[in-house]
C-alpha positions in Angstrom: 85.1 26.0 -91.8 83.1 29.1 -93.3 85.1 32.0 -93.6 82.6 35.2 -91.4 84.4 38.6 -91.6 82.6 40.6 -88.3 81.8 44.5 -90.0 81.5 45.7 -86.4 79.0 47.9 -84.5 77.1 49.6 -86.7 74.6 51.1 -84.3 75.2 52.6 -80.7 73.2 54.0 -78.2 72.2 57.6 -77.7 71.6 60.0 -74.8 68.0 59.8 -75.9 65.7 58.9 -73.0 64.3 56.0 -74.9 67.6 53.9 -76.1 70.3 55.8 -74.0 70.9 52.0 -72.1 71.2 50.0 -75.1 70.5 49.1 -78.6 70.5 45.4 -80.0 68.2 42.9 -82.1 67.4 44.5 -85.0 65.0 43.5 -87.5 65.9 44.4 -91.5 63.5 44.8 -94.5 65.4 45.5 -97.8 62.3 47.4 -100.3 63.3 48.4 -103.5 67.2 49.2 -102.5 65.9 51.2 -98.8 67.0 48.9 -96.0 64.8 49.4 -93.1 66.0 48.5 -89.5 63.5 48.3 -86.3 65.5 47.8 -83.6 65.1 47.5 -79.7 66.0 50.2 -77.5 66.3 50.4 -73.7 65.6 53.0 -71.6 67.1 53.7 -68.0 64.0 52.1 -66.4 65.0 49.0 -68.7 62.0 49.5 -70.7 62.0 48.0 -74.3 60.4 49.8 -77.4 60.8 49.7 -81.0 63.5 52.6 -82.4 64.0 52.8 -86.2 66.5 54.1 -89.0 67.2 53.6 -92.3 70.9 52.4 -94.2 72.2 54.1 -97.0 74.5 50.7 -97.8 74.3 47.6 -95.6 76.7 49.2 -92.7 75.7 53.0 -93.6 73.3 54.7 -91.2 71.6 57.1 -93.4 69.1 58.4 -91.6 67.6 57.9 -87.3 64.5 58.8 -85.3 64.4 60.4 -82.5 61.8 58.6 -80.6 60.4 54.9 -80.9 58.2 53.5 -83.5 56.6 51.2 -81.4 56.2 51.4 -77.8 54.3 49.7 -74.6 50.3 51.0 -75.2 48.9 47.7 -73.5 48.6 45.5 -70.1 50.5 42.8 -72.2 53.6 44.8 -73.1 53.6 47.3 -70.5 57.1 47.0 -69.5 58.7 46.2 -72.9 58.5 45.6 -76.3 61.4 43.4 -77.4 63.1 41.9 -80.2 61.4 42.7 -83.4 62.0 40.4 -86.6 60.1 41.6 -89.7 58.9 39.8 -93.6 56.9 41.4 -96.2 54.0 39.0 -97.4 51.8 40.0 -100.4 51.0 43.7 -99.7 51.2 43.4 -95.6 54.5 44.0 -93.3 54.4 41.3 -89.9 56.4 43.1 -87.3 56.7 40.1 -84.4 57.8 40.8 -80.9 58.1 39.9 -77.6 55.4 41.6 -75.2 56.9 42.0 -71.6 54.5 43.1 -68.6 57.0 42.7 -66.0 56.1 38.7 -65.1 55.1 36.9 -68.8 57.4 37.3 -71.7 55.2 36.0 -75.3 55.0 36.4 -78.8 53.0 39.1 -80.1 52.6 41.0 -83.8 51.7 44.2 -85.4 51.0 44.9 -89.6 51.0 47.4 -91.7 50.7 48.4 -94.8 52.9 51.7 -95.1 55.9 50.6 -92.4 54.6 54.1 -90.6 51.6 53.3 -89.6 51.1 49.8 -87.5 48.3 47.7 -86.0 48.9 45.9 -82.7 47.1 42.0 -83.4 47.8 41.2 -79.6 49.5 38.1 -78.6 49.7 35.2 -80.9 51.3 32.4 -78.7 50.1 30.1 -76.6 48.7 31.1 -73.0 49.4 28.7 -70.7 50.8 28.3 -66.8 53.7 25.9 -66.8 51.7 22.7 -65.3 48.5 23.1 -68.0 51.2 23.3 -70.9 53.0 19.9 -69.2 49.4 18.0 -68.9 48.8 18.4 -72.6 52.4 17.8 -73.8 53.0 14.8 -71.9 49.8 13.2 -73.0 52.1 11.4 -75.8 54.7 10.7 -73.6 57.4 12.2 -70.8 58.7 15.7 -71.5 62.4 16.2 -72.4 63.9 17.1 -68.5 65.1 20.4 -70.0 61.4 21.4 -70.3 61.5 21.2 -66.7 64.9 22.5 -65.8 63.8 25.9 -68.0 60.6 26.2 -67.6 60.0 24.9 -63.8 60.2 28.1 -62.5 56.4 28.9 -64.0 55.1 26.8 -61.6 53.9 29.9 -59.3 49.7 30.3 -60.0 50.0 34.0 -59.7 52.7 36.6 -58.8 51.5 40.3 -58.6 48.0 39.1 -58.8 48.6 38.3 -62.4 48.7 34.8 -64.0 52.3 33.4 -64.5 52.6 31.7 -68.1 55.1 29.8 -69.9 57.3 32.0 -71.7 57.3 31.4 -75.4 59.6 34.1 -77.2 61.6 34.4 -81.1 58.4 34.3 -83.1 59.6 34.7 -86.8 57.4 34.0 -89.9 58.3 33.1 -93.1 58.6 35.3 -95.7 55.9 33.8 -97.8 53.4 31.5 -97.8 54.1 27.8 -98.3 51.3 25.8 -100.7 48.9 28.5 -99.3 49.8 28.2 -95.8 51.7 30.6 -93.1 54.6 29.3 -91.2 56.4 30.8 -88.2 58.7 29.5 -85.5 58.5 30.4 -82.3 60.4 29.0 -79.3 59.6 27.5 -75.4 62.9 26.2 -74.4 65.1 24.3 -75.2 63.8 23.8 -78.4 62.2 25.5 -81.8 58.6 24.8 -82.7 56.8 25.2 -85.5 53.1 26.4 -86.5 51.3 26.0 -89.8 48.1 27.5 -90.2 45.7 29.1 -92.9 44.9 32.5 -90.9 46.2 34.0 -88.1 42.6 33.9 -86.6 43.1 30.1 -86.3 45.3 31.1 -83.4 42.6 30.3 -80.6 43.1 28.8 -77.0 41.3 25.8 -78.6 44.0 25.2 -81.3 46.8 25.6 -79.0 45.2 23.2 -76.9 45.6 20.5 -79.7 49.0 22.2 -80.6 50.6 20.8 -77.6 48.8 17.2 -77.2 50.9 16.5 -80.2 53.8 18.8 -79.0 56.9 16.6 -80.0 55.4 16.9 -83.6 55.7 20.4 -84.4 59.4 19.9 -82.8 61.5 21.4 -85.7 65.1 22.2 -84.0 66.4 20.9 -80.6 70.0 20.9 -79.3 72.6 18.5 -81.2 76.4 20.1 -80.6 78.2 21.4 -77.9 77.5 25.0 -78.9 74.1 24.7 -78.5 73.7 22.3 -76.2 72.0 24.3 -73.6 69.1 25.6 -75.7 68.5 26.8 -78.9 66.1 29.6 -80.0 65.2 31.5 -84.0 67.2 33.7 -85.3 66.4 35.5 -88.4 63.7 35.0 -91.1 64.3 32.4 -92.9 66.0 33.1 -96.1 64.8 31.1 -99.3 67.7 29.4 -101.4 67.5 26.7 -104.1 69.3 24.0 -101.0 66.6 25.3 -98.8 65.4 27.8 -96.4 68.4 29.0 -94.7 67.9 29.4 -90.9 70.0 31.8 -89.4 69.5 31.1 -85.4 71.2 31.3 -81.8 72.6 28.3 -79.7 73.5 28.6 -76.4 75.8 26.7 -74.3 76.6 27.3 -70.6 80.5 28.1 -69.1 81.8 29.0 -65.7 81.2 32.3 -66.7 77.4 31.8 -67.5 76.0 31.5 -70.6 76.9 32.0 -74.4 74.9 32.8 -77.4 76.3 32.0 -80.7 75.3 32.3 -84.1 74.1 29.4 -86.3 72.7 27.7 -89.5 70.3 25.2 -90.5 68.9 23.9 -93.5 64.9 23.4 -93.7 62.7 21.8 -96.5 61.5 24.2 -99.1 58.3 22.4 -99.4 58.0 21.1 -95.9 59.5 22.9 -93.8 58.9 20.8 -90.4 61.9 18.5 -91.6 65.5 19.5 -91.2 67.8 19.3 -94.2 71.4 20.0 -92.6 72.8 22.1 -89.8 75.9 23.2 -89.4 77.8 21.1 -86.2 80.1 24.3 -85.4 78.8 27.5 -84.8 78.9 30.2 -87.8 80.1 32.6 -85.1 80.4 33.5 -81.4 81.5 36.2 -79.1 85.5 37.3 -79.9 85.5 40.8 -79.8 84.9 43.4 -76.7 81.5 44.4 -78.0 80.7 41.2 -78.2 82.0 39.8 -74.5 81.2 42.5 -72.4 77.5 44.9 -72.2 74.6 44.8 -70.6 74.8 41.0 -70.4 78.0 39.3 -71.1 79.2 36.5 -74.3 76.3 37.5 -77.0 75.3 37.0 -80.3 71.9 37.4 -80.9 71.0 37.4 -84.4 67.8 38.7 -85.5 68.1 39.9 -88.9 69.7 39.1 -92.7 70.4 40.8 -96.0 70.9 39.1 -98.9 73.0 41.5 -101.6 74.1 39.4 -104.5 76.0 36.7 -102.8 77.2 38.5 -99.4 74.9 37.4 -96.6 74.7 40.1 -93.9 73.9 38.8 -90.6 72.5 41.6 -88.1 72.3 41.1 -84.6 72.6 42.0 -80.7 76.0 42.0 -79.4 76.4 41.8 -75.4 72.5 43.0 -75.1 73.8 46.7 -76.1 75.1 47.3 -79.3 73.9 46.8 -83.0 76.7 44.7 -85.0 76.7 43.1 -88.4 79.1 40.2 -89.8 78.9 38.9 -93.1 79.7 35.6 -95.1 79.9 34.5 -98.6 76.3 33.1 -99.1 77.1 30.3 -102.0 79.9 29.0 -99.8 77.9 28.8 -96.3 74.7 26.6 -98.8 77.8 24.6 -100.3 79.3 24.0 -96.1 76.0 22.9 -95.4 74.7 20.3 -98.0 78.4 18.6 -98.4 
């Protein structure tokens, strides 16, 4: 097995208003030797914004503001913005997220050019109640039960006098384009999808309509081992390797004592990268430690960002839904675990 050293918390809470619940699932952008984090804070009304600060080294903070980057402006994300993950493509910064507005929880993205200075593009995933996204799905063929199992619960028509969709969270892009084309996950349990496309502005209800009548083909991960055999969700952005891009992602498995999030890996095709290469059947790491078992919500790992620095892989990510930790692992040695 892979040898993970856990660095620890390296980012706690504050009596600021905005984060003085919790801070967890950070995004990380290493530009020129400055490694940006955007994290999520939580306020005592559990509302989610965007906090950020800046490492001196990889578990150094060097530097913290006082007051969110990014924050709830509109009817989408009015009671949280969630879960950043961040790439650099070209000359533009992606900044994806989950909007909350209290009932629907979906993918949505901001750019910019500057890292001060962002744009809010709206959502980006798929609007639909449960039962439309099950008509078009199961026009192939009968839905995986889990669909159901997770998902059922959409089945109200409207709660608050708003429409209640299908959740669809972890939207992560790649960090470049592939043979001209832009790739991201994103997830609707219990699996990981995948969408390729030439321009975001492809995303229209019409495409997502022809998205899911060939939904089991854009299928990229679903649950194989014990670990995650509950559901499985995206973790980080994919990191390019010669074996591959490296997929650094969460796998959940339920106990007696609810559930638990680990931390895994996954191989995907450099070229294609629809088709899985290799995954690792044990997780890469789970919830030992005290910050890791008890928070906000019990047994998590939640990994949402990576930093490559020569051959030490840091892995960033929310531990018990209220702390920032970081582990790292020898990055030759987890390709070389994966691939034999």
């Amino acid at each position: 097995m892979i040898k993970v050293k856990k660095e620890g918390v390296v980012l706690e809470k504050t009596s600021h208003g905005f984060e003085s619940i919790g801070v967890l699932n950070p995004a990380i952008l290493n530009e020129n030797g400055i490694i940006h984090m955007f994290y999520r804070a939580v306020s005592k009304d559990n509302y989610s914004s965007i906090g950020y600060c800046r490492l001196k080294k990889p578990l150094i903070i060097e530097d913290r503001m006082e007051i969110p980057i990014l924050y709830p402006q509109y009817d989408y994300e009015k009671k949280g913005v969630e879960d950043p993950r961040i790439v650099q493509i070209d000359d533009v910064y992606y900044l994806t997220y989950t909007a909350y507005d209290g009932i629907n929880a979906l993918g949505a993205l901001a750019t910019s050019k500057d890292l001060l200075t962002w744009e809010k593009r709206g959502l980006i995933t798929p609007q639909y109640s449960y039962e439309e996204f099950k008509y078009l799905a199961e026009s192939r063929g009968t839905l995986n039960e889990k669909y159901f199992r997770f998902n059922g619960k959409y089945i109200v028509p409207k709660k608050n006098g708003k429409k209640v969709l299908l959740w669809d969270k972890n939207v992560i892009l790649f960090p470049r384009r592939i043979n001209g084309k832009l790739y991201f996950l994103h997830r609707i349990k219990p699996d990981i999808q995948i969408v390729c496309i030439e321009d975001l502005s492809e995303l229209t209800h019409n495409f997502w309509d022809n998205f899911l009548l060939k939904f089991s083909d854009h299928i990229v991960l679903s649950p194989k081992y014990d670990h995650e055999v509950s559901y499985l969700g995206g973790g980080c952005p994919p990191i390019e390797t010669q074996e591959g891009w490296l997929l650094i992602y969460h796998g959940v498995h339920d106990t007696i004592d609810g559930y638990v999030y680990c931390v895994c890996a996954a191989l995907l095709d450099l070229k294609d990268p629809t088709h899985e290469i290799a995954r690792l059947p044990y997780p890469l790491f789970k919830p030992e430690h005290e910050y890791e078992l008890h928070g906000i919500v019990n047994n998590i790992c939640f990994p949402t960002g990576v930093l490559v620095c020569e051959d030490t892989l840091y892995i960033y990510y929310g531990a018990a839904d209220e702390h920032v930790a970081c582990a790292s692992v020898c990055l030759s040695e987890l390709l070389k675990e994966l691939i034999t």
